[in-house]
N, C-alpha and C positions, 0 to 999 in steps of 0.2 A: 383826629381820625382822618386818615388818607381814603378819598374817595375814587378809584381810575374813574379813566375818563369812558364813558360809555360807548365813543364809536372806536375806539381800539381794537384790536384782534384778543379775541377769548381764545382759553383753550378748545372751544367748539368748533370756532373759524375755520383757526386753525387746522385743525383735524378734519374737517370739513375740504379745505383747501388741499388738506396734503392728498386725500382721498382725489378730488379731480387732478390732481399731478401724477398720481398712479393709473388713473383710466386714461390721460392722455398719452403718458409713455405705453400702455398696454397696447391701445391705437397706432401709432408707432411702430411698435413692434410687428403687429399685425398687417401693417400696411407695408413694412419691410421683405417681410415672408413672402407676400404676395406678389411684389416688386420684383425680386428676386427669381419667382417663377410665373413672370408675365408670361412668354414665350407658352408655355403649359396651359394659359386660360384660354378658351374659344374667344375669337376675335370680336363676336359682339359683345364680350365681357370685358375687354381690355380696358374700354374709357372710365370704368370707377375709380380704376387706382390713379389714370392719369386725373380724376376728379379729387380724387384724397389729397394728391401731391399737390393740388392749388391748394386744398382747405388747411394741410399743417400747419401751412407758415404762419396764416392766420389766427388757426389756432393757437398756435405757440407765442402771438403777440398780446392776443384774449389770456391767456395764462399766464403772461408774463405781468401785468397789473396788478393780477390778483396775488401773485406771488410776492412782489414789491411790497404792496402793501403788508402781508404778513409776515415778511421777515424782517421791516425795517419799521415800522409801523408812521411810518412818514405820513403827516394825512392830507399832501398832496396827491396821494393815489388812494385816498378815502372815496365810493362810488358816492358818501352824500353830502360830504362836506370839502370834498379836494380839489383840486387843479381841473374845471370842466374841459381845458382843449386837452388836457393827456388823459381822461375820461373817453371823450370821442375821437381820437385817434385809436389809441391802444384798445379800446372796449365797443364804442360803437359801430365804427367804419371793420373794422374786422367782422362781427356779425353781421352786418348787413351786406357784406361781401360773398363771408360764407351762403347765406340765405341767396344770395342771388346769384350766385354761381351754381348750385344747387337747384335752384327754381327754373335755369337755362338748360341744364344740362336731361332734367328729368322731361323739360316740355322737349326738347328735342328728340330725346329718345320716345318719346309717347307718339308724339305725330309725326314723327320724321324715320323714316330705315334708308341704308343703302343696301340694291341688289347689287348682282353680281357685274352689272356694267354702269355702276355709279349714278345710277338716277334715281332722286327722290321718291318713294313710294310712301303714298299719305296711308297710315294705319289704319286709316277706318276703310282700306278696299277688303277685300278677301285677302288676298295675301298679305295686306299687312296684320291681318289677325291672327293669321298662321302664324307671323314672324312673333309676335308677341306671344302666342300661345307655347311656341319653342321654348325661348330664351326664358318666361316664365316659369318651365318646369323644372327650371337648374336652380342650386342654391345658390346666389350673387352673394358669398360672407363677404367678397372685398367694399361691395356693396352697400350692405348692413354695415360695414365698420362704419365708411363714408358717413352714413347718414344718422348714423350714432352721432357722428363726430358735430355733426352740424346740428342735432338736437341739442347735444349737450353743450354745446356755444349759446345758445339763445336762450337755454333756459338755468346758466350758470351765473347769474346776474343777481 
């Protein structure tokens, strides 16, 4: 009786995996579109996408592991039994990137604005709560994709 071996890729993983290769290219897409019509978004809106454009690459290094492993089923790139430094290159140092590129980019914007003659204005004055209560009542999708992208890095493990 042939028994596989238990940490190989199932048809679930699999399926599993192909499913975040679709949400990643969908991301992609979507960050494309946006990219495309930067120029058209209000100017305090502009730094998400230049915020996505750090986290693809990353992303695409985080998915590139998990792809590896399912197409060739090498179990150097097994997350419990494989190669720990191409585990923490390719899997960890990318999330902890995304996470803290993300983590910079949202404290900046929370307590930091620029007006119109480039001087820091701390959010918690009056007019930094106007500026928040603005920019607030627009929908940020380039935004949401962004942070999509960086949820789903951390918790695709």
């Amino acid at each position: 009786m042939h028994v596989e071996h238990p940490l190989l890729p199932t048809p679930y993983s699999q399926a599993s995996t192909a499913l975040l290769a679709v949400i990643y290219l969908y991301m992609v897409g979507v960050f494309v579109a946006f990219g495309l019509r930067r120029g058209f978004l209000p100017k305090e809106e502009r730094w998400g996408i230049t915020a996505v454009a750090v986290c693809i690459p990353l992303l695409e290094v985080r998915l590139a592991y998990t792809l590896i492993f399912m197409i060739t089923a090498d179990m150097d790139f097994n997350a419990i039994k494989g190669n720990p430094t191409a585990y923490l290159v390719m899997t960890m140092l990318p999330e902890v990137a995304i996470i803290a590129t993300w983590t910079y980019i949202i404290y900046r914007r929370k307590f930091h604005s620029h007006d119109h003659n480039r001087s820091h204005q701390k959010l918690g004055t009056e007019e930094g709560r106007a500026i928040i209560g603005s920019v607030g009542r627009r929908t940020h999708v380039a935004l949401y994709s962004a942070m999509f992208a960086s949820f789903w890095v951390s918790g695709s493990t």
